[in-house]
N, C-alpha and C positions, 0 to 999 in steps of 0.2 A: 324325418320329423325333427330331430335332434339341430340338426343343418339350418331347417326350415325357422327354429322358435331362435336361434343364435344370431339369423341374419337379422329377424323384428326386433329382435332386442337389442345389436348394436345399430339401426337405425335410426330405433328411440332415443337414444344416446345422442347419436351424432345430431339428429331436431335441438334437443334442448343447448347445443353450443349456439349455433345458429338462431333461437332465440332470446337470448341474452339479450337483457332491456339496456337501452341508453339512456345515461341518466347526467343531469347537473351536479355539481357539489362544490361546496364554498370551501373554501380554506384562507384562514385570514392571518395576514402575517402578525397580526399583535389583534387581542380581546380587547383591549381596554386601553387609552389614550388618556396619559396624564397632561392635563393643561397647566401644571404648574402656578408660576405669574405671566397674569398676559397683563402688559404693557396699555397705560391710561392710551387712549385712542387706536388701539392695533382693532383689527377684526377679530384675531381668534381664533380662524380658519384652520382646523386641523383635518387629515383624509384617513379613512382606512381605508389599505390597502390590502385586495383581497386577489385568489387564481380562483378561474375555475379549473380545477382538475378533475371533473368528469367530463364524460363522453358527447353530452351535449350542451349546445349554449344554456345557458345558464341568463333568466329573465328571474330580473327581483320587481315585483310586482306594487312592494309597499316598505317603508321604514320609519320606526317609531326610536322618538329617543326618551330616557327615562325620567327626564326631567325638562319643564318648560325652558330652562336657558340655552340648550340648543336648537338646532332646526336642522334637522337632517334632510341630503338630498337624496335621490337614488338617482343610478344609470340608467337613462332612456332606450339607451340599447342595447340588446342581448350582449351577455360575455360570452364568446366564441371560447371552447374546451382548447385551456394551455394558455389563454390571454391574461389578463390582469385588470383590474377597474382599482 
């Protein structure tokens, strides 16, 4: 019986590795980008640059910036886990 409840329970065990969810996750090389002086007729154009280091692609669906003088774009296409955008 002993035998018996040892084997269900490192089975259980061994389920929940094999379930481990795969997930997206942002990691941005800098928070916060200082524009300093931009130059009378430059564009302005600055990027964050960000990895996905999870496990799966990573879709950004939407982006908001905190003030009308920017206009943020987003990647059209998924960042594949270990790429960069």
């Amino acid at each position: 019986m002993k035998k018996t409840v040892l084997v269900l329970f490192l089975g259980l065990i061994s389920l929940g590795i094999y379930a481990q969810e795969t997930t997206a996750k942002i990691e941005f090389k800098s928070e916060t980008i200082d524009y300093g002086d931009i130059d009378k007729g430059s564009d302005g154009v600055r990027v964050f640059e960000f990895t996905n280091t999870g496990t799966a692609p990573l879709v950004i669906s939407d982006v908001r910036s905190s003030c009308g003088c920017t206009i943020p774009k987003k990647p059209e296409e998924p960042i594949m886990p270990g790429k960069t955008g």
